[in-house]
Every structure is written in structure tokens, then in C-alpha cells.
C-alpha positions as CSV (number, residue, x, y, z in Angstrom):
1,X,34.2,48.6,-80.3
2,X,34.1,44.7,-80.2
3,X,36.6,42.9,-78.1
4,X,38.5,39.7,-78.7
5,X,35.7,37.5,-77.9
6,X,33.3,40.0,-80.9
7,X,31.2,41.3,-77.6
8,X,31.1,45.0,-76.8
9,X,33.7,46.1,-74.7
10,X,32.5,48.9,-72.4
11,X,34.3,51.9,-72.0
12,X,36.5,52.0,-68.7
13,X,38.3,55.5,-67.8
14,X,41.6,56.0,-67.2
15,X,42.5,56.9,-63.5
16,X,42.3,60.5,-62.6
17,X,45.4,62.4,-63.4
18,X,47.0,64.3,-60.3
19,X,47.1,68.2,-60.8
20,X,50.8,69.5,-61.1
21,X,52.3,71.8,-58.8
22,X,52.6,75.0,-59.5
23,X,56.0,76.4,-60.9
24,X,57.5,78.9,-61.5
25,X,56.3,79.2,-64.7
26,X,52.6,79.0,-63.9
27,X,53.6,82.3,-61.0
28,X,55.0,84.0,-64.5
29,X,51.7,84.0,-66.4
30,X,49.8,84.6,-63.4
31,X,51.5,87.8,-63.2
32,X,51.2,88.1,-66.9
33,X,47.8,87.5,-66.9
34,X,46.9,90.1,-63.6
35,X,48.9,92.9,-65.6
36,X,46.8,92.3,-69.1
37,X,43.6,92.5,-66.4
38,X,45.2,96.0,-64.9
39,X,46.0,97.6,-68.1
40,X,42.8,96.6,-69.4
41,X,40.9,98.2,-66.3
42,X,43.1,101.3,-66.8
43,X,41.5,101.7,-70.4
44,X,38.3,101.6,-69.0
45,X,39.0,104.2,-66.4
46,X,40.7,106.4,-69.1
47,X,37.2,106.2,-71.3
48,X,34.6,108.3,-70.8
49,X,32.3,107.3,-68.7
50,X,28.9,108.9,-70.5
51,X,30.2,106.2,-73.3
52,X,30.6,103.4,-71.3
53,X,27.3,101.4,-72.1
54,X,26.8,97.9,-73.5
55,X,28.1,97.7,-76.9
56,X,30.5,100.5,-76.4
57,X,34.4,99.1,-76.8
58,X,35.0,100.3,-73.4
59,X,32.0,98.3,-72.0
60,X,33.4,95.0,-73.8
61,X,36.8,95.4,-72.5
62,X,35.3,95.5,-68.6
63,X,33.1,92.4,-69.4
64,X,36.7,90.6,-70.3
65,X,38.3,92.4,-67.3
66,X,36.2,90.4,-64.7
67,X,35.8,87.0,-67.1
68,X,39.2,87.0,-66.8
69,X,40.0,88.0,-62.9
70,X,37.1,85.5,-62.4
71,X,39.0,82.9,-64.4
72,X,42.2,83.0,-62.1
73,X,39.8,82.7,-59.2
74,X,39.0,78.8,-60.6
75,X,42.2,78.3,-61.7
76,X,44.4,75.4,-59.0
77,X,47.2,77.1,-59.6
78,X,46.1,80.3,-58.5
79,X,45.2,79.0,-54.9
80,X,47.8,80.6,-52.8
81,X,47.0,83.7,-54.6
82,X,43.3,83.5,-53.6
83,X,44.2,83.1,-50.5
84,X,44.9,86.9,-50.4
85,X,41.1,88.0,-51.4
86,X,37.9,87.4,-49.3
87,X,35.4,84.9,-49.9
88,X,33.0,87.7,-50.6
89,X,35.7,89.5,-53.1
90,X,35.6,86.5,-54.9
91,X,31.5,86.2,-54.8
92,X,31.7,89.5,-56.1
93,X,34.0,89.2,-58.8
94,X,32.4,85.6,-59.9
95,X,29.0,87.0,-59.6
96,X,29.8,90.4,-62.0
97,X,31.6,87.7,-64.4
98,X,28.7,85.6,-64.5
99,X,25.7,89.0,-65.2
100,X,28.4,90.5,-68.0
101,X,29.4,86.8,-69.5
102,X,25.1,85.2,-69.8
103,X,23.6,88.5,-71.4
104,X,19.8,88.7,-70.3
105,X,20.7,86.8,-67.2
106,X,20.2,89.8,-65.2
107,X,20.5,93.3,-65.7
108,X,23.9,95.0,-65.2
109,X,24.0,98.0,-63.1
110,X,25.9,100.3,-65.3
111,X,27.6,102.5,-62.4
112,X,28.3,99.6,-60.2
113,X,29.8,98.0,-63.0
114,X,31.9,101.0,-63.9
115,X,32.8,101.1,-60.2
116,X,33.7,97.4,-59.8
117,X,36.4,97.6,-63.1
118,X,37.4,101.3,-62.6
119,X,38.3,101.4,-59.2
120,X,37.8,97.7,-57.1
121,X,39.7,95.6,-59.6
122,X,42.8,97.7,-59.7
123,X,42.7,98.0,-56.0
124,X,42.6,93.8,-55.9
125,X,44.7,93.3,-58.8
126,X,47.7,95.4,-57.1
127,X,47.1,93.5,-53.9
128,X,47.9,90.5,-55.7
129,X,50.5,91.3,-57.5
130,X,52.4,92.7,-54.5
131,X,52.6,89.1,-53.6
């Protein structure tokens, strides 16, 4: 884009915008959101578990399960909720997200995997929304 004076001008950013605070509103779909995650992880534990495999339906849904808990993890307003879970809950839940999310970045455990979204998630989800 040419200036006034025909040169160039160079692009100059606009300052950094603060982060709001959190409201009530962003509490509301946090709550939202952690339900979705629960009922989610109940569907999985209601599947059988001989058909939970990738591709299955019930396989997909856990891979959104933990994208999504992992998700709230990063998001600022869900800070004070963090606060609640360990630092290696969160490795945990970041590190699952990241093996079902970059397929052929490692190899999912299948059991572990049906463990974490069966039986961990609900536990932590519950914890949260007791808050």
C-alpha cells in the first residue's frame, strides 16, 4: 500500500488487545461444554467395548471427548477451573488429545484409551463441574 508521499508504508500492528474477564456467561458454556464432554464419555462407556477400535463411531466420539476436555485446558477463561486438576492430569489429557488428534503420530493404546474416556474423564469432568 503506498502512502502519501507514493513510498511503501510498512505494516505496523495494532497494540495487543487485553483478554476479557471471564463472566458469567463464559462459566455457563464452560459447564455446557464439560456436560456435552460427560455425555459423550457416557456413550462410549455404554458401547461395547470389543467394537471400540479406530474407525468404529464409538472410537471417534472418544477422540472428540479428550480434543475437547483438552481444549478447555488452553482456554483463559477456563483458568480457575484448571486450577482444580494436576499438572500431570492435564499432561495426560493434552498428551491423549494430541496421539488421537495427529493420526500416525504414535500408536494409541486401545485399552488405555478406553480407560482414559470410560472411566478418568468422567471422574475429572464431575470434579469440575462440582465447582
Amino acid at each position: 500500500m503506498n502512502d502519501e508521499e507514493g513510498t511503501n508504508a510498512r505494516f505496523s500492528p495494532l497494540p495487543r488487545r487485553q483478554a476479557p474477564k471471564p463472566s458469567a456467561h463464559d462459566e455457563a458454556n464452560i459447564r455446557e461444554e464439560l456436560r456435552r464432554i460427560r455425555d459423550r464419555a457416557e456413550f462410549v462407556a455404554c458401547s461395547d467395548r470389543d467394537d471400540f477400535v479406530d474407525g468404529a463411531a464409538s472410537y471417534d466420539i472418544a477422540s472428540m471427548v479428550v480434543i475437547r476436555l483438552a481444549s478447555l485446558t488452553e482456554r483463559s477463561e477456563f483458568v480457575r477451573w484448571a486450577q482444580t486438576l494436576s499438572p500431570d492430569e492435564i499432561a495426560a489429557i493434552r498428551t491423549i488429545r494430541n496421539i488421537a488428534a495427529h493420526a500416525g503420530y504414535a500408536v494409541m493404546k486401545d485399552d488405555l484409551f478406553w480407560e482414559a474416556v470410560t472411566e478418568l474423564v468422567p471422574e475429572i469432568v464431575e470434579r469440575l463441574l462440582e465447582q
